[in-house]
N, C-alpha and C positions, 0 to 999 in steps of 0.2 A: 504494500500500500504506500502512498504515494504523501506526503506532507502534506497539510490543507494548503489548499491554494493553488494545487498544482493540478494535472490530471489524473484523473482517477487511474486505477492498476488493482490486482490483487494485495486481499488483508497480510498475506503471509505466504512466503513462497508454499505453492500448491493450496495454498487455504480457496475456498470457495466463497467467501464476503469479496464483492466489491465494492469500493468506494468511487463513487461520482464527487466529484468539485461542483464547485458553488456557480460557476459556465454550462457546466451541466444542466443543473437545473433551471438555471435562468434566474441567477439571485442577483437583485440589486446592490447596488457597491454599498460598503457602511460607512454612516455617517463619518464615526472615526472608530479605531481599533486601538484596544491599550493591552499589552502582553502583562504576564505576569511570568515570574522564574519558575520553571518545570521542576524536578517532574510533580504533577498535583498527587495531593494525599491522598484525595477524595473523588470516587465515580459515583456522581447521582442519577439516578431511575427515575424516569418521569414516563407517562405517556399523555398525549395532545388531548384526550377527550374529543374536544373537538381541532379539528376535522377530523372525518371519523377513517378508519382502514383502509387502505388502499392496499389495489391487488396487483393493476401495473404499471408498472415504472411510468408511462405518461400522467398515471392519476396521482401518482407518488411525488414527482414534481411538482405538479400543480397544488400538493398540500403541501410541499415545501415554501412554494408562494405565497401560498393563502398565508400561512404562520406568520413568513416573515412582513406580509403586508398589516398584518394585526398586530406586532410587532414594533414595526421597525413605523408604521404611518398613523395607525391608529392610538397607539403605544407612546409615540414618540420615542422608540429608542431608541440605539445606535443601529441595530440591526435584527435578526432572529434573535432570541434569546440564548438556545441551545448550542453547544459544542457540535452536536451532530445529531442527525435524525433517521431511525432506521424504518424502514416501508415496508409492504407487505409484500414487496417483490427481492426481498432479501439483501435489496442495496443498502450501502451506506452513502447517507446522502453530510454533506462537510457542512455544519452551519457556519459557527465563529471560528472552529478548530480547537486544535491543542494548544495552551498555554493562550488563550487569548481570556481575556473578564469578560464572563459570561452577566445575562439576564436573567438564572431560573432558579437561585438559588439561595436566598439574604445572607449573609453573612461567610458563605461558600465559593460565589462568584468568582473569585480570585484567586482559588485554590483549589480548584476541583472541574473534572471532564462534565458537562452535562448531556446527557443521553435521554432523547425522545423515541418511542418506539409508536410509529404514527395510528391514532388509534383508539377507543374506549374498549379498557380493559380490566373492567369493574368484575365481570363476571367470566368474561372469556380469558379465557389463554391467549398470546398470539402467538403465531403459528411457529413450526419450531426452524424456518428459515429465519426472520424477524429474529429468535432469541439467540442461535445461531451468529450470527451478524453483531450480536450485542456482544458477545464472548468474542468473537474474533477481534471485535474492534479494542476492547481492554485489552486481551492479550497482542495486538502490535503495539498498542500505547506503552505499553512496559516495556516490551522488546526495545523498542525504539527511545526511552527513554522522558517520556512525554510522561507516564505514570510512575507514579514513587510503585517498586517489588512490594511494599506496605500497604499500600493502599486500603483504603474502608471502603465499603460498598453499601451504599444506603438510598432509601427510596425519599422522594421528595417530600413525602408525609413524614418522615423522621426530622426534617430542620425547620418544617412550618405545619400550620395547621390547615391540613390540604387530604384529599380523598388520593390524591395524584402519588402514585403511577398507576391505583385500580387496586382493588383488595386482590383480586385473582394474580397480578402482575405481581404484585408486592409479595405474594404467599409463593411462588417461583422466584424472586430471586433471593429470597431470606435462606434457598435451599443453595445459593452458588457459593464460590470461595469468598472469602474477603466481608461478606454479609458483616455488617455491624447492630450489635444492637446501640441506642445510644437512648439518652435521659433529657431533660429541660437542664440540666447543669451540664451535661456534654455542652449541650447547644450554646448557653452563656457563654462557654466558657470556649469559644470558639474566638481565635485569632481576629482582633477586629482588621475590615479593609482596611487596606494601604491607603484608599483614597477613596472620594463620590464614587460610587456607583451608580448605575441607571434606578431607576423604582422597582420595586418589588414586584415580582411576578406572583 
């Protein structure tokens, strides 16, 4: 797989996740981009609710879209909120990247990959291409250096009070590596930003 920014390629040599860039999908430039020092401690699980699951890759772009026009216009933020977003066609689609200050996470933004699995996943699974695609993408962010080998794995309901990533999502990935539990004093007690951030998602 390829650096954000660039063209998409395979997750890992022979891996089956591809990643698409931000050309690919037809993503609007960001307002501005502010990096943070790698590798992040933290991978958060989120899924979009809305828009809802897409099956291929042309419907998967255009919720790539849609997010980041709610985002990035309706929003006013700099851009998508997410690090990357995964579709129901098994791509990996690049929102902000690695090491860049995300939108999807208070107090996390600046230190952590954010990961959307495109979709309401309240009750359903997504499918096991989609989770597939979620695992490949962590494991070349470590490979690569982009993820701390330490990392915590948590779902967006764990840093806010949010339904997000879906009870069914969140009960699959509580079964992966790295799964953290954490408390309202983890939370506090969370490194403040370096600096403004966008609004809380």
């Amino acid at each position: 797989m390829q650096p954000a920014g660039t063209e998409g390629g395979a997750v890992a040599s022979g891996g089956r996740s591809q990643l698409l860039s931000r050309a690919d999908w037809g993503a609007r430039m960001a307002k501005q981009v502010d990096y943070f020092k790698g590798p992040a401690p933290y991978v958060i699980i989120h899924h979009s609710y809305i828009p809802a699951a897409c099956e291929s890759t042309p419907d998967c772009k255009r919720s790539m879209r849609s997010m980041q026009d709610f985002h990035q216009v309706d929003r006013g933020w700099n851009d998508i909120g997410y690090s990357f977003g995964i579709g129901g066609d098994g791509m990996i689609y690049t929102g902000r990247g690695f090491n860049v200050v995300g939108a999807h996470a208070p107090k996390y933004n600046d230190k952590s990959v954010g990961i959307v699995l495109i979709g309401d996943w309240q009750i359903e699974l997504p499918p096991p291409c989609m989770l597939q695609a979620a695992k490949d993408l962590i494991t070349f962010g470590v490979s690569q250096g982009y993820i701390d080998p330490a990392y915590k794995l948590l779902g967006h309901r764990q840093v806010r009070d949010t339904e997000c990533p879906g009870g069914r999502l969140f009960q699959e990935i509580s079964t992966w590596p790295h799964f953290t539990q954490v408390n309202t004093t983890d939370i506090a007690a969370a490194p403040p930003a370096a600096k403004k951030i966008e609004p809380k998602h």
